[in-house]
Every structure is written in C-alpha cells, then in structure tokens.
The first five atom37 places (N, CA, C, CB, O) and aatype in JSON, in Angstrom:
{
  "aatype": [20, 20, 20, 20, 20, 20, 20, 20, 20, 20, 20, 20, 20, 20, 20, 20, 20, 20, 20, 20, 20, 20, 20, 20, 20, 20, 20, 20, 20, 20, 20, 20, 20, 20, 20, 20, 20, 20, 20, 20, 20, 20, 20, 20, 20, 20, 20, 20, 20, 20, 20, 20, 20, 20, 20, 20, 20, 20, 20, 20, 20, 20, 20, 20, 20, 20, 20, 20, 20, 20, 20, 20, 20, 20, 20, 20, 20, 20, 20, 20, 20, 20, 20, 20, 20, 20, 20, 20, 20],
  "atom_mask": [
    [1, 1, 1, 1, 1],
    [1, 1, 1, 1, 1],
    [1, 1, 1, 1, 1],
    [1, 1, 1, 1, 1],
    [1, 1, 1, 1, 1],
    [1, 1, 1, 1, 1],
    [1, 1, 1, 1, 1],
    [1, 1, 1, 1, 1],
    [1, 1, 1, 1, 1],
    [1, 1, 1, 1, 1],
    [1, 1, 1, 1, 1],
    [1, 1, 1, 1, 1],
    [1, 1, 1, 1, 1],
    [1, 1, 1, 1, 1],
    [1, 1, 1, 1, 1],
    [1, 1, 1, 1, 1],
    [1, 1, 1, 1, 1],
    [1, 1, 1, 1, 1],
    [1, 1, 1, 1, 1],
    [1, 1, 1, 1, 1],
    [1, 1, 1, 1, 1],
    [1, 1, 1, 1, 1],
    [1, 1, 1, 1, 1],
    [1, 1, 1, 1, 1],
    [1, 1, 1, 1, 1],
    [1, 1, 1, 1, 1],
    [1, 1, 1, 1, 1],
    [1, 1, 1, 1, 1],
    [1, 1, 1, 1, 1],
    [1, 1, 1, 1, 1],
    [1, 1, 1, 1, 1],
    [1, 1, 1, 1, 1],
    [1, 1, 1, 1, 1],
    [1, 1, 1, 1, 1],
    [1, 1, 1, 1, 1],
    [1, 1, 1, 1, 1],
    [1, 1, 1, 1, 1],
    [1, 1, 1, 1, 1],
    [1, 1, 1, 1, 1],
    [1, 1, 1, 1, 1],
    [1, 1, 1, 1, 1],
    [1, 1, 1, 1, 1],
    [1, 1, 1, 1, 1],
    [1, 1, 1, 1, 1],
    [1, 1, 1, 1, 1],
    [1, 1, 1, 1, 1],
    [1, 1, 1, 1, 1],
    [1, 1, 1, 1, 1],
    [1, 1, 1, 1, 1],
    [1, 1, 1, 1, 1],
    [1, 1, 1, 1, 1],
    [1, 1, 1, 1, 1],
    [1, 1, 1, 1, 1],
    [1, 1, 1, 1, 1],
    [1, 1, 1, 1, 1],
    [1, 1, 1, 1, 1],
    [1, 1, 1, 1, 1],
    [1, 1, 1, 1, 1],
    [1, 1, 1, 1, 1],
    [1, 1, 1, 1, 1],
    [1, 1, 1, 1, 1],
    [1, 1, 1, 1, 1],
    [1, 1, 1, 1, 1],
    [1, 1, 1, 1, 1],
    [1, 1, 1, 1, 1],
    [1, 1, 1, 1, 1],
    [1, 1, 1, 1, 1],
    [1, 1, 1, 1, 1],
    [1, 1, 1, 1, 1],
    [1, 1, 1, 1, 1],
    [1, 1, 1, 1, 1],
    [1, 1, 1, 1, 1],
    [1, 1, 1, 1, 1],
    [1, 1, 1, 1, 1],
    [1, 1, 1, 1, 1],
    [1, 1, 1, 1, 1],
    [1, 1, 1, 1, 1],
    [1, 1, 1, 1, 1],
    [1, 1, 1, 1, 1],
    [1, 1, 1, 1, 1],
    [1, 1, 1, 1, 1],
    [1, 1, 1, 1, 1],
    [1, 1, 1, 1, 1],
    [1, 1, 1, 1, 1],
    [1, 1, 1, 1, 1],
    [1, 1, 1, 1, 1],
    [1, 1, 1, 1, 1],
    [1, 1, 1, 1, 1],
    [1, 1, 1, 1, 1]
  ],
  "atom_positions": [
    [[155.77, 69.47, 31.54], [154.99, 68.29, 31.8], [153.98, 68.13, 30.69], [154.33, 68.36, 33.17], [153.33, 69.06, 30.2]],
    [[153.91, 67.02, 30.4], [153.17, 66.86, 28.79], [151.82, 66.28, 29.35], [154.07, 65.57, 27.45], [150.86, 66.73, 28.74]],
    [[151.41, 65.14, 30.67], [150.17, 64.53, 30.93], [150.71, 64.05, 32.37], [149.61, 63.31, 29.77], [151.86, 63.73, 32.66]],
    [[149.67, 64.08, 33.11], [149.92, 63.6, 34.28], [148.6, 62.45, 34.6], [150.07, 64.89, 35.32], [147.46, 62.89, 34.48]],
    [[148.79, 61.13, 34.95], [147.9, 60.07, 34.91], [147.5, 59.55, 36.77], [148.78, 58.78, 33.87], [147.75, 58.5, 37.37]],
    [[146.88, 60.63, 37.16], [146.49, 60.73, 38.32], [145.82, 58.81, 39.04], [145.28, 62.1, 38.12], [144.59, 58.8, 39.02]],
    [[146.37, 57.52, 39.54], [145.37, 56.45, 39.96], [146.6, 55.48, 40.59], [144.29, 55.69, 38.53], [147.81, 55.72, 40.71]],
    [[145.81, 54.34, 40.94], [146.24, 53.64, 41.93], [146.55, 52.31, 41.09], [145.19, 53.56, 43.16], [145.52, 51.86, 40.58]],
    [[147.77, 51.53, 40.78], [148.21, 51.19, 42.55], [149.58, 52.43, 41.84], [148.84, 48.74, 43.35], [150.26, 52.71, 42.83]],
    [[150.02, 53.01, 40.89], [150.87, 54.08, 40.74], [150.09, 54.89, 39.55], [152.44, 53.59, 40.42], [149.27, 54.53, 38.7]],
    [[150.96, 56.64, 39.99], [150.6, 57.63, 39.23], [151.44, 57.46, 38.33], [150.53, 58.84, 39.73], [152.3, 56.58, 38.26]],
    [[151.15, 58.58, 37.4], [152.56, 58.22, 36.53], [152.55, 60.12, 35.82], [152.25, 56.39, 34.86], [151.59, 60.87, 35.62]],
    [[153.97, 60.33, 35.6], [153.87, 62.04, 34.93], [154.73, 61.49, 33.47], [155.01, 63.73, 36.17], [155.55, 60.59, 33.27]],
    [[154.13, 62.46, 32.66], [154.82, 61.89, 31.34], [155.31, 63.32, 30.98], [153.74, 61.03, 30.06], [154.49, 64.12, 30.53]],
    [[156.48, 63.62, 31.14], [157.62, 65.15, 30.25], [158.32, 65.04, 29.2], [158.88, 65.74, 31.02], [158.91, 64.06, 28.75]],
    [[158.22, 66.35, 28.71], [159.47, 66.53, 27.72], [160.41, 66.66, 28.38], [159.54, 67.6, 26.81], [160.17, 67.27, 29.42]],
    [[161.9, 66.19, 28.2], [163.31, 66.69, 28.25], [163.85, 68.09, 27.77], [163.99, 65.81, 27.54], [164.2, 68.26, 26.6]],
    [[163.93, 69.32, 28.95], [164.03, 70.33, 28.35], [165.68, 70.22, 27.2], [163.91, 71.46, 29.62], [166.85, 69.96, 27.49]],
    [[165.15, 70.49, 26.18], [166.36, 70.49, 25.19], [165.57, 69.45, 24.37], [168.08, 70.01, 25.81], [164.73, 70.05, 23.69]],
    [[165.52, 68.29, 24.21], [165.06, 67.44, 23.76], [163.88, 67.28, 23.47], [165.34, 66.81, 24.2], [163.35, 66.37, 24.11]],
    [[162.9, 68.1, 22.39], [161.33, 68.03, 22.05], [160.84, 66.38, 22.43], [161.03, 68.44, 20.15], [160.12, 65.88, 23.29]],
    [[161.77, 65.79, 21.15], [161.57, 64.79, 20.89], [161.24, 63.53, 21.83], [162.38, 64.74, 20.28], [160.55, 62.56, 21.53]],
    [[161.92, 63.78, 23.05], [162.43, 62.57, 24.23], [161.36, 62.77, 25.16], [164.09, 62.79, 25.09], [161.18, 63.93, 25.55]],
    [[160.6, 61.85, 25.6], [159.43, 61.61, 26.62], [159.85, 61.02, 27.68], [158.34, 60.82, 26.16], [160.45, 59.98, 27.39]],
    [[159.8, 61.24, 28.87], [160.05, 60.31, 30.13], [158.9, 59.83, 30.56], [160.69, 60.95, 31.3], [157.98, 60.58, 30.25]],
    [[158.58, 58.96, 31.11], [157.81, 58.11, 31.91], [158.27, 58.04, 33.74], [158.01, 56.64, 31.11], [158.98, 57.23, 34.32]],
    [[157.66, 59.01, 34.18], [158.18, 59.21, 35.94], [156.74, 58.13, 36.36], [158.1, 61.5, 36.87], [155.57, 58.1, 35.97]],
    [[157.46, 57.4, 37.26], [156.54, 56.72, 37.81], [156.45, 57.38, 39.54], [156.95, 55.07, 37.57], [157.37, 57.7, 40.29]],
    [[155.13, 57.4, 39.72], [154.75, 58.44, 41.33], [154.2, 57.52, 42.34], [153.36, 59.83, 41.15], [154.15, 56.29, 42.32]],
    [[153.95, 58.04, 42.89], [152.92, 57.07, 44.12], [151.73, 57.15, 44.01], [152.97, 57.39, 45.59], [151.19, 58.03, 43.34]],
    [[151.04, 56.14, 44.72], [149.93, 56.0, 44.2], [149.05, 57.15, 44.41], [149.44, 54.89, 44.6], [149.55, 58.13, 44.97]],
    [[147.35, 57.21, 43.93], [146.74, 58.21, 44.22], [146.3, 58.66, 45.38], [146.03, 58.19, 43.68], [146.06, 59.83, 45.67]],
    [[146.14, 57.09, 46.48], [145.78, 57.53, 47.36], [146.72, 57.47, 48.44], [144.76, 57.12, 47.5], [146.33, 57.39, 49.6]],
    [[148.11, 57.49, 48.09], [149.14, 58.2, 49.26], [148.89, 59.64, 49.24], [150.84, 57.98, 48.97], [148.34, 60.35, 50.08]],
    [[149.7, 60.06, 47.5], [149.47, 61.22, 47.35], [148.27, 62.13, 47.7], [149.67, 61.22, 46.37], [148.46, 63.34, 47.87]],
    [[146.83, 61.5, 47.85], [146.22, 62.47, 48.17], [146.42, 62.47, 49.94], [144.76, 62.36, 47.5], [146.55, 63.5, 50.6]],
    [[146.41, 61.34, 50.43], [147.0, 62.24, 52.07], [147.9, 62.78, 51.97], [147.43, 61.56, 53.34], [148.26, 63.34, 53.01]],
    [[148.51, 62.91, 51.14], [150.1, 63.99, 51.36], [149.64, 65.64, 50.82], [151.81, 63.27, 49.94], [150.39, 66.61, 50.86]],
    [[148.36, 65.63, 50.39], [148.01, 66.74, 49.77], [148.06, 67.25, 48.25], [148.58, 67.42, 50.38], [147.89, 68.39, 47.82]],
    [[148.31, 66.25, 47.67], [148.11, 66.13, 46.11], [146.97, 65.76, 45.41], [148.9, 65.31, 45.63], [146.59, 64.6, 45.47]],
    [[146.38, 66.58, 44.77], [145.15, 66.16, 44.0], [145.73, 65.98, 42.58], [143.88, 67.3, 44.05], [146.89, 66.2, 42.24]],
    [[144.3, 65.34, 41.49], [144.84, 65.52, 40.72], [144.92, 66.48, 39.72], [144.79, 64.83, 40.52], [145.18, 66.04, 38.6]],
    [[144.79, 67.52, 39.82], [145.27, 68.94, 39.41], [146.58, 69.71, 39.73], [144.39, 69.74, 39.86], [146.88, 70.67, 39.03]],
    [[147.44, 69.3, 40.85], [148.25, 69.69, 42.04], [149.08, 69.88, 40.37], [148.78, 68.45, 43.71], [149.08, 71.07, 40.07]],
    [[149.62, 69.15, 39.46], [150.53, 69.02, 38.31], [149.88, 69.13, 37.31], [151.25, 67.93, 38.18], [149.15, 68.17, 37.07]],
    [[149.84, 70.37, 36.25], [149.24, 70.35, 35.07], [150.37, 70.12, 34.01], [148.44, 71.62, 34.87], [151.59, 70.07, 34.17]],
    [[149.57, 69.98, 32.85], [149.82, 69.62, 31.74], [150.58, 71.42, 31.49], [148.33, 68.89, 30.83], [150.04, 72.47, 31.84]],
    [[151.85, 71.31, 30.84], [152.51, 73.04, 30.66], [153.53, 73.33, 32.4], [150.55, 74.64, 30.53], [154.06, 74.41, 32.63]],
    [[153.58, 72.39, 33.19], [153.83, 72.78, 34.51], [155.5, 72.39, 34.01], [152.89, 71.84, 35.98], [155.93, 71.45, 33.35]],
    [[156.13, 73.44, 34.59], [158.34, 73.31, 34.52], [158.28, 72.57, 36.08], [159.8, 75.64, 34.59], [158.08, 73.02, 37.21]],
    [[158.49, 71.48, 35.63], [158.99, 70.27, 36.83], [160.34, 70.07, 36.76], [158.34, 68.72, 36.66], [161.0, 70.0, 35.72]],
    [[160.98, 69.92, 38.55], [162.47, 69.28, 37.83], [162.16, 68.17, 38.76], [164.31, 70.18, 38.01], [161.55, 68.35, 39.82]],
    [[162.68, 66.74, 38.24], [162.61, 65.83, 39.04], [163.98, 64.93, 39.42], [161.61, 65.14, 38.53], [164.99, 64.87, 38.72]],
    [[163.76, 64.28, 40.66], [164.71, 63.32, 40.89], [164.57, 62.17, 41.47], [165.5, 63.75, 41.43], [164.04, 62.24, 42.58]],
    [[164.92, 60.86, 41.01], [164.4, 59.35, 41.24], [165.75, 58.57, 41.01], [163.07, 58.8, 40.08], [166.93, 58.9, 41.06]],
    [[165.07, 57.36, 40.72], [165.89, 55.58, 40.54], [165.38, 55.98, 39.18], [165.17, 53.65, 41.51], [164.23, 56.23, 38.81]],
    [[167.02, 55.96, 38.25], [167.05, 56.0, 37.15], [166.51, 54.76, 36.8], [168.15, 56.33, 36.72], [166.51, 54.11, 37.85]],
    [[166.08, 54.12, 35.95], [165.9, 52.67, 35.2], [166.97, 51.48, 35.11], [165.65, 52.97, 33.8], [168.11, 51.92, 35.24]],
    [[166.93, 50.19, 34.93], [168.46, 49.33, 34.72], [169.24, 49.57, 33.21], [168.14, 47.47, 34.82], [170.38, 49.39, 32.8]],
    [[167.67, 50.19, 32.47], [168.41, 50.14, 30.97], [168.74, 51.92, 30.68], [167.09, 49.32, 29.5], [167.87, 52.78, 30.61]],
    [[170.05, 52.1, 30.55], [169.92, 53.4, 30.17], [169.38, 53.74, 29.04], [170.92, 53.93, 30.18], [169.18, 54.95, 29.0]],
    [[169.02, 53.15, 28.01], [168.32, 53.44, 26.87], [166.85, 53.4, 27.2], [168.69, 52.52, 25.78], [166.08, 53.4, 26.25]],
    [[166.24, 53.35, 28.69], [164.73, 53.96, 28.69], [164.98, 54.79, 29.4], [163.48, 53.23, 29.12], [165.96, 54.78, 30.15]],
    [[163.98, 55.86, 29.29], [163.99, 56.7, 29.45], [162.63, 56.86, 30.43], [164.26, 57.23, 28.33], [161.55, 57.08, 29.88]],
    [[162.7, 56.75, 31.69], [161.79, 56.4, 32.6], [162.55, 56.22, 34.35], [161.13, 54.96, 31.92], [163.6, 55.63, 34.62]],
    [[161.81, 56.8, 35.12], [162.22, 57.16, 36.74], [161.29, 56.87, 37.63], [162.49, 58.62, 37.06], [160.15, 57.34, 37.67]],
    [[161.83, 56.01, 38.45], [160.59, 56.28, 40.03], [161.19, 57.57, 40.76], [160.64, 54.67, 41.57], [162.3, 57.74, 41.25]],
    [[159.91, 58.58, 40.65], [160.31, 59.84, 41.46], [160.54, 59.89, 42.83], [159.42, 60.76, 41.33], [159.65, 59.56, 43.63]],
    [[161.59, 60.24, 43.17], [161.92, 60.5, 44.68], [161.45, 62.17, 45.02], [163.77, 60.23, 44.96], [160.88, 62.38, 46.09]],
    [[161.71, 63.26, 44.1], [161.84, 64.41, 44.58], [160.54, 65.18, 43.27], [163.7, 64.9, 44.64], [160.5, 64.96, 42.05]],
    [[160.16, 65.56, 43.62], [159.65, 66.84, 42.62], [159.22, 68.12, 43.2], [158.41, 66.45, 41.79], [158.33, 68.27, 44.04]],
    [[160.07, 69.15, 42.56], [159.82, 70.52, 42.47], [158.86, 71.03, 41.48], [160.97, 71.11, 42.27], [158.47, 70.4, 40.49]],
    [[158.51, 72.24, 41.84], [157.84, 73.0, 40.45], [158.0, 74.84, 40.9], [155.69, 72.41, 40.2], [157.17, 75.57, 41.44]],
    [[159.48, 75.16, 40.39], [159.74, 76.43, 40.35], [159.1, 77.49, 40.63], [160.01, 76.61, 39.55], [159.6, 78.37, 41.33]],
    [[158.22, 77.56, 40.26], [157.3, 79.07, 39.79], [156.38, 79.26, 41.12], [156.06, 78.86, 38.08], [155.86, 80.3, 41.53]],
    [[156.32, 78.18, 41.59], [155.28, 78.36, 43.2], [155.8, 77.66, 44.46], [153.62, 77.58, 43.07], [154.99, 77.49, 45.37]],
    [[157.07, 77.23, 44.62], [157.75, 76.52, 45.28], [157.14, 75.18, 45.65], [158.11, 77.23, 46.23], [157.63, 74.79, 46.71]],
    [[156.37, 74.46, 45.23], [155.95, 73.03, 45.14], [156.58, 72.1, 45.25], [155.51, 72.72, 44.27], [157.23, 71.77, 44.26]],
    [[156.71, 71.12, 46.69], [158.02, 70.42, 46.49], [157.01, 69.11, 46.79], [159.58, 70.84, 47.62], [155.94, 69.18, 47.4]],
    [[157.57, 68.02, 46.27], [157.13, 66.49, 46.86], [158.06, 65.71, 47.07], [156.3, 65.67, 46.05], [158.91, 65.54, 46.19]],
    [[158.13, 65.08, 48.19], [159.37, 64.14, 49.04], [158.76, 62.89, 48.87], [159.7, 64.46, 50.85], [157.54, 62.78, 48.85]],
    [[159.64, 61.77, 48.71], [159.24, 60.8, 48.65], [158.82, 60.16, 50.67], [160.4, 60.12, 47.61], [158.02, 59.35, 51.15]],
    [[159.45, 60.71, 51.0], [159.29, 60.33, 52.61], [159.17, 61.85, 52.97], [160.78, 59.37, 53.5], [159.91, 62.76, 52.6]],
    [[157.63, 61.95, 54.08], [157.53, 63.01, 54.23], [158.06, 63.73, 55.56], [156.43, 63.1, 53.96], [157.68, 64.82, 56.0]],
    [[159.1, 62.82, 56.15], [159.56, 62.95, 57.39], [161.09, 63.65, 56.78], [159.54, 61.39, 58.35], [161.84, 64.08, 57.66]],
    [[161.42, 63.75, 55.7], [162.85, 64.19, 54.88], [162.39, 65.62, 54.95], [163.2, 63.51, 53.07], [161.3, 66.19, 55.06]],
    [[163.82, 66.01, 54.84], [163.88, 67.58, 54.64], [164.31, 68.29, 53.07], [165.04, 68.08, 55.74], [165.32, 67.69, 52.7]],
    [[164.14, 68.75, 52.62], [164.75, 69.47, 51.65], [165.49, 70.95, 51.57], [163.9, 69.45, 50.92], [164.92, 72.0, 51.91]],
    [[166.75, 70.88, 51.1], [167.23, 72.35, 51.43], [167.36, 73.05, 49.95], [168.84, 72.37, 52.33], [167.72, 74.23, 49.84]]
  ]
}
C-alpha cells in the first residue's frame, strides 16, 4: 500500500501491483464515516501494509482502478466486507 486517503463522501487506497513497481491502482473505499462505525480508523491501513483486494473492476480495462468489495491484510488477519452482515471463508 503506497497512501491511504482516509474522508468523506469516499476513501480511497492507492497500491503498487505486486510484480509491477511501476503500476498504481486507485481502490476506491467507503466513506470515512461508514468505515469508522465499522471500526476503521485512519491508521487501521498504513502506508508499507501487503493488502490483497477485491472489487468492481473499472469499464475501461486500461485503468487501473476498483471499488473495493473485500480487503484483507495477511500478517494480522484484517478483513473488511463490503456488507457487514457477509461472511468470509
């Protein structure tokens, strides 16, 4: 994760593509103040954090940009659902 832009009316996480230095994504999140009733501050995602994510790819495949549905973060089991009534296995 390269910057995470913690505000309202959407968050937004900006990554490298592991493999790809070069390639930046643009994940678009929910806003700040869902996420913080869901228990997300804005520290919850640092800058150096191994995220894997999953969303609504874009219409153009040549951007490179997602509304996140899912995010993990490996190393501490950190999960975020887009609906918090979903399960994850």
């Amino acid at each position: 994760m390269v910057r995470c832009l913690f505000r309202n009316p959407h968050s937004y996480i900006f990554l490298r593509e592991a493999g790809h230095d070069e390639r930046i994504w643009s994940l678009e999140w929910a806003s700040a103040k869902k996420l913080s009733r869901q228990g997300v501050q804005a520290g919850t995602i640092r800058s150096g954090d191994y995220v894997v994510v999953t969303g609504h790819p874009p219409r153009m495949t040549t951007e490179y940009r997602i509304l996140i549905q899912l995010l993990t973060r490996q190393n501490d089991g950190f999960i975020w659902v887009e609906r918090k009534d979903e399960t994850v296995d």
